[in-house]
Phi, psi and omega in degrees: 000136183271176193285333193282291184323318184288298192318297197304322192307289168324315161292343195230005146277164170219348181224159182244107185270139173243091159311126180095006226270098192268126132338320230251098160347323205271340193266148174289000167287312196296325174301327175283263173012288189283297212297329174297315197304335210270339189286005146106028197284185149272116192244114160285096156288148194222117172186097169347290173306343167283310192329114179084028162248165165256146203221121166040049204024055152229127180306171179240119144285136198286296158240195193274334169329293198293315192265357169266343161303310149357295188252345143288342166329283190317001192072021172234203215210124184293120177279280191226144152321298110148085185245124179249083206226158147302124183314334189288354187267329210287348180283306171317314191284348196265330185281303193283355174276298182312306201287334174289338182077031166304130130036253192226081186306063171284109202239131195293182173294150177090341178276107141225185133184118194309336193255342161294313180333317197292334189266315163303348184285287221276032158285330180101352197275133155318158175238134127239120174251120174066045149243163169276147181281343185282313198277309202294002130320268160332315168308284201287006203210328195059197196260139182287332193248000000 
């Protein structure tokens, strides 16, 4: 995906699921996380062990099923995936992206796997693989706040 293409993705998505969603200040799903809330997306945690606690006033989802029932209640709809998962975790959540009518399939640095992309691509779904979504924000768009 190119840089014209990642801007349009990032301006014309709104909501996020952050798979993989840490408490913990320090790890980089919480950092990305707060830094998307700020940027004014809707941000969905996603962490099984969080689930029915509140984060920055946003529920914690037990899964991506769950925080996509979540916004369809609302009438919307998950743009990305956000996933800070091991790759090898990456086939279910890229089939459960797909089966949600998600968007955008993302996987952070350090995060692939070619047959899930693959399959999520030819699913119709964006792929961006083994970037951040906070700094390629920042790269392409800088920070709003």
């Amino acid at each position: 995906m190119n840089d014209t293409e990642l801007r349009a993705l990032l301006r014309h998505s709104h909501t996020v699921a952050v798979v993989g969603f840490s408490p913990k200040p320090e790890r980089p799903s919480h950092r990305v996380a707060q830094y998307l809330l700020q940027q004014g997306y809707r941000v969905l945690p996603v962490n099984p062990v969080l689930a029915g606690q509140t984060i920055w006033g946003q529920p914690c989802h037990a899964s991506l099923e769950q925080a996509a029932a979540a916004l369809a209640a609302e009438g919307l709809r998950l743009d990305i995936v956000d996933v800070f998962r091991q790759s090898a975790e990456v086939p279910p959540l890229a089939e459960a992206a797909i089966a949600l009518g998600a968007a955008t399939l993302w996987l952070q640095l350090g995060v692939a796997h070619p047959e899930a992309e693959a399959r999520a691509a030819a699913a119709g779904l964006a792929v961006v693989s083994e970037r951040c979504i906070k700094i390629e924000h920042q790269r392409l768009l800088g920070a709003a706040s």
